[in-house]
C-alpha positions in Angstrom: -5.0 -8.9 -7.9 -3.4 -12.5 -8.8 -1.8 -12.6 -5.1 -5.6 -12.3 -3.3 -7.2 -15.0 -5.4 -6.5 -18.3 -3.6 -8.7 -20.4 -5.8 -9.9 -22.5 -2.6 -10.2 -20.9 0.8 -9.0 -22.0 4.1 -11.6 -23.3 6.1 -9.0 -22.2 9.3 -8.9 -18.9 7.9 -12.7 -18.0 7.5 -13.9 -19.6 10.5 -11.1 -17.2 12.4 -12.7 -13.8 9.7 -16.6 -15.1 10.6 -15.6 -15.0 14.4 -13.1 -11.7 14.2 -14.3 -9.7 11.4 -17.2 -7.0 11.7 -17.1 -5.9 7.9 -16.1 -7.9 4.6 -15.8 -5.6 1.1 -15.4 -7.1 -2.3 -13.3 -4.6 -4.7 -13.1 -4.6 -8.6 -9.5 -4.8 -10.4 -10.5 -1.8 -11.7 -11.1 0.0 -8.2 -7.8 -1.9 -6.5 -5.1 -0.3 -9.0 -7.5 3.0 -7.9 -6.3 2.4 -4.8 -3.0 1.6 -5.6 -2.5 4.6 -7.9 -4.1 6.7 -4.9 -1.2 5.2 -2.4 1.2 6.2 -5.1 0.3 9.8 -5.7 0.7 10.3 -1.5 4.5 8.0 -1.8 2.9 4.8 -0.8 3.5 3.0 -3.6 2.2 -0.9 -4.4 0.3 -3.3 -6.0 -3.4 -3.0 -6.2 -3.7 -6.0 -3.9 -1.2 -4.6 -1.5 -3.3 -1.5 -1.3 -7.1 -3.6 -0.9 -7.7 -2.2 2.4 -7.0 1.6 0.9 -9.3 0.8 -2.2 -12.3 -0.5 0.0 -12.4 2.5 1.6 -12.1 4.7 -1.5 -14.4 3.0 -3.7 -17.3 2.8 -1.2 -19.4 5.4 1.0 -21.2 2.3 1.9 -18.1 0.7 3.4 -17.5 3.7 5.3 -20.8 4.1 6.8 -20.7 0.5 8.1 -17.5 1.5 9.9 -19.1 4.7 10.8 -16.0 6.5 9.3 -16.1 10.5 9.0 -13.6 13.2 8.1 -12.7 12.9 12.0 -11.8 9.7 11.8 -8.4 8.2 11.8 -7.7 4.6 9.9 -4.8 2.3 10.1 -4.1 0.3 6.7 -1.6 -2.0 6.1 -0.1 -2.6 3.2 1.1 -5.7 2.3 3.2 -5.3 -1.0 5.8 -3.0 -2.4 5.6 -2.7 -6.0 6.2 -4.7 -8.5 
């Protein structure tokens, strides 16, 4: 996931997540291309960074408890990438 690793954050950037943001999730390489083979089985297809947000929610119950996501809920994901 070579696009999402900026080396140095953007101090902007945070201080806007730290005000905005309720959850943060950290995802393997391993559970990103999970995701993005997921997205590509339902003809989404992308790179595993484009499909982060999808492979958070995949990879972790705990994620979704924090959200307090069930199988009522409904979730908009946006991917950022087209694939490679």
């Amino acid at each position: 996931m070579g696009r999402l690793d900026c080396k140095e954050a953007s101090l902007i950037a945070l201080k806007g997540l730290a005000r905005d943001a309720d959850v943060f999730a950290l995802i393997t390489e391993a559970e990103g291309q999970a995701g993005a083979d997921y997205a590509a089985t339902h003809a989404m297809k992308s790179t595993a960074s484009g499909a982060a947000g999808l492979a958070s929610l995949l990879a972790s119950k705990s994620h979704r408890a924090a959200l307090k996501l069930d199988r009522s809920s409904h979730v908009m994901l946006i991917m950022s990438e087209g694939p490679e």
